[in-house]
GUDREN-698896 format. One record per residue (C-alpha): residue number from 1; x, y, z; residue in three letters. Coordinates in nm, 4 decimals, always signed. Layout:
BEGIN
- num  x  y  z  residuo
- NUM  X  Y  Z  ALA
...
***
This chain:
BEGIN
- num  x  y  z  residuo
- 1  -4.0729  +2.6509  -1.4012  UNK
- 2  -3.9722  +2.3172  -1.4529  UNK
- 3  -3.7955  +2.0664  -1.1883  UNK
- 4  -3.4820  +1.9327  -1.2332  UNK
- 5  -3.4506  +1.5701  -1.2399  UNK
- 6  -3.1549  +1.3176  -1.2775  UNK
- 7  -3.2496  +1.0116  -1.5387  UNK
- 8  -3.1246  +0.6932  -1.4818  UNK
- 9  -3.1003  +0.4691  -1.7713  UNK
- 10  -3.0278  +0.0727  -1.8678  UNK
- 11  -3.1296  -0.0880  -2.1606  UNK
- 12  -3.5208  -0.0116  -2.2068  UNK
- 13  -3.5478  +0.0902  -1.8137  UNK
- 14  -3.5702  +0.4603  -1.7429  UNK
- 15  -3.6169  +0.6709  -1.3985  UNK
- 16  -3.6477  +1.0222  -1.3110  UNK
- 17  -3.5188  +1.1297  -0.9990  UNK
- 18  -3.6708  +1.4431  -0.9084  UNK
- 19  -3.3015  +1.6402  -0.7390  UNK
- 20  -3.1032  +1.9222  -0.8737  UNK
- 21  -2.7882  +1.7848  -0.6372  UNK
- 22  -2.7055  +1.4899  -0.5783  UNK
- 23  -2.3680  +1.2368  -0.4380  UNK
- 24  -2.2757  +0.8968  -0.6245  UNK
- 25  -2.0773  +0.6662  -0.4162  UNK
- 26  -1.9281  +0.3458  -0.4365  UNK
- 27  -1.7010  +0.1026  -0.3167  UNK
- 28  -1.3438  +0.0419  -0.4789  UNK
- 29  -1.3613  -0.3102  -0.6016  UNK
- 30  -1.0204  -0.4219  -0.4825  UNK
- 31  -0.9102  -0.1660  -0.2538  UNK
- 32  -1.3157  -0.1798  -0.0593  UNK
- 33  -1.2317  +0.2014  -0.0354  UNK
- 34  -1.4915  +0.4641  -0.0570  UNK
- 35  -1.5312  +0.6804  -0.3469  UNK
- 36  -1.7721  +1.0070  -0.3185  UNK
- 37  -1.8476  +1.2470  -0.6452  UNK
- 38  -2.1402  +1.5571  -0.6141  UNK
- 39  -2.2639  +1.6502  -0.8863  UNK
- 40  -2.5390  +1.9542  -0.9881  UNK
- 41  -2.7360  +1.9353  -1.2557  UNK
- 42  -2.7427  +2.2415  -1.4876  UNK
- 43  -2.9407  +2.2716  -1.7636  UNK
- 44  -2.8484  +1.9742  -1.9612  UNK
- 45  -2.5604  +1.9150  -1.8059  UNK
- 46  -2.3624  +1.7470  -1.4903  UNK
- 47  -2.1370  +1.9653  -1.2729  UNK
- 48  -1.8950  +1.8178  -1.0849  UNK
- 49  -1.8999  +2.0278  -0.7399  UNK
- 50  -1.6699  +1.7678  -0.5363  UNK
- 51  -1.5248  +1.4329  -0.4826  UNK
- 52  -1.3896  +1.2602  -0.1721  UNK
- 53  -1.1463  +0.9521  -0.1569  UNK
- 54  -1.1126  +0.7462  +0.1830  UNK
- 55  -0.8079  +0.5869  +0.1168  UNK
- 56  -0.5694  +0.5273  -0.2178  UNK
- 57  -0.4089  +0.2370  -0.3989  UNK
- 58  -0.4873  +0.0065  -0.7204  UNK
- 59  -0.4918  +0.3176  -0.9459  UNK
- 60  -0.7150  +0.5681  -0.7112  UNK
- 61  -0.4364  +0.8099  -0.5867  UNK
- 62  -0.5626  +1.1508  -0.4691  UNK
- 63  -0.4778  +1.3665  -0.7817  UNK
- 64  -0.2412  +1.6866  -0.6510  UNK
- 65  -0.3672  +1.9549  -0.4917  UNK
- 66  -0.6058  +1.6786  -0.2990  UNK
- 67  -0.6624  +1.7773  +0.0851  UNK
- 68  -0.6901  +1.5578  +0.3279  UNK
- 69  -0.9597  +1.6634  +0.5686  UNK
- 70  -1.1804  +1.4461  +0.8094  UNK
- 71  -1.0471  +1.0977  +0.7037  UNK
- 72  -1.0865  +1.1952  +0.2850  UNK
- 73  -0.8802  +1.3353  +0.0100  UNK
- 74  -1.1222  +1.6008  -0.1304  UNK
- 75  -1.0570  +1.7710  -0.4439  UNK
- 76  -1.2012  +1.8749  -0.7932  UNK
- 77  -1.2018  +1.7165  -1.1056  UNK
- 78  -1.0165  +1.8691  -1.3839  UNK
- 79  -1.3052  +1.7844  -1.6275  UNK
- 80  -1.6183  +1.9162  -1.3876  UNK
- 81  -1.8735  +1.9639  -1.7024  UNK
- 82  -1.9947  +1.6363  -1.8390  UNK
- 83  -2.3382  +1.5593  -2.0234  UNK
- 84  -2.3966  +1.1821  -1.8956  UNK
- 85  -2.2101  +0.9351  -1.6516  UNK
- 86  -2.1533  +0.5607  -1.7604  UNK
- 87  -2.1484  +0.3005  -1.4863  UNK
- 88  -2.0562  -0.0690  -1.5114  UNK
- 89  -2.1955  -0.2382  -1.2451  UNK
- 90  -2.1908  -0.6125  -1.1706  UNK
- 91  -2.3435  -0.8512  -0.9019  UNK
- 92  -2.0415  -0.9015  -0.8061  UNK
- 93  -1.9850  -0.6166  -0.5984  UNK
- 94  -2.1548  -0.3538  -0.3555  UNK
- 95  -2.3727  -0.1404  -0.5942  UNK
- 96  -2.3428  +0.2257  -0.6442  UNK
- 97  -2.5363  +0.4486  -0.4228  UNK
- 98  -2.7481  +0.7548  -0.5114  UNK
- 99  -2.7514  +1.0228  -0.2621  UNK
- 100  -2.9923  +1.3135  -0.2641  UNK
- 101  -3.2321  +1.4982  +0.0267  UNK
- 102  -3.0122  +1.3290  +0.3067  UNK
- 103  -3.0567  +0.9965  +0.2356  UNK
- 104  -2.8771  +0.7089  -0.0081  UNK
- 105  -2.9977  +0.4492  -0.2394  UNK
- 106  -2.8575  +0.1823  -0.3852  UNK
- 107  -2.9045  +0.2376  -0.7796  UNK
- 108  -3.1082  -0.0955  -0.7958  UNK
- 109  -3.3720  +0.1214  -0.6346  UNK
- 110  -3.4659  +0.2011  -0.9785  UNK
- 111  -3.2620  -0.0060  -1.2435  UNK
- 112  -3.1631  -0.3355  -1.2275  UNK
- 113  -2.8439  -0.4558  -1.2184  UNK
- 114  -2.8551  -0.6954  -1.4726  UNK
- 115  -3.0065  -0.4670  -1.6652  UNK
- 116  -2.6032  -0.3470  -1.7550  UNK
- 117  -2.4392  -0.0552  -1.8190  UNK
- 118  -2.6060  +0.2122  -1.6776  UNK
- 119  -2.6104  +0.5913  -1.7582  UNK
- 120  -2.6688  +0.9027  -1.5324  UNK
- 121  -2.7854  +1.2369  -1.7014  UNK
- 122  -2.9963  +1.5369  -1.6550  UNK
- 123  -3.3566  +1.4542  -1.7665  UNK
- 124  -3.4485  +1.6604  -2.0771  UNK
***
């Protein structure tokens, strides 16, 4: 039986995480609010189980049907099956975090920032 593993991808750098769930989060650029997604892997693809909002504003309404509960908008994305994320990340602000076995990472645990746009999928 084989372990399910998230690979995290820039340029030439590659990492496995070895997680079948795991949370991205990050930190609205303008609006400094916080921005949750979960995610499962199955198979070879991502499943989007959740995502929280801790505020709104600058283009990051709460879609409807949201509910506010414990400070967050939570809700479902209509698209929920994906096979990869794409990040942009810059030095210029607070770097994604990877979440997985109760604890968070900054993604520049394992890929440089610098090393650019950065891609999340389910390792094959």
């Amino acid at each position: 039986m084989s372990i399910a593993a998230l690979c995290i991808v820039a340029g030439a750098v590659t990492a496995a995480v070895p997680t079948a769930r795991f949370t991205l989060a990050w930190q609205h650029s303008v609006e400094k609010v916080l921005w949750e997604e979960d995610y499962a892997i199955a198979g070879g693809w991502l499943l989007a189980t959740g995502t929280r909002i801790r505020g709104s504003g600058a283009g990051m309404e709460p879609p409807a049907g949201s509910v506010l509960q414990g400070g967050a908008w939570h809700y479902r994305p209509a698209d929920r099956w994906l096979r990869e994320l794409q990040l942009a990340r810059s030095t210029y602000t607070p770097d994604y975090q990877l979440c997985f076995d109760g604890g968070c990472r900054p993604l520049s645990h394992w890929v440089p920032v610098q090393a650019g746009t950065t891609t999340l999928r389910p390792c094959p």
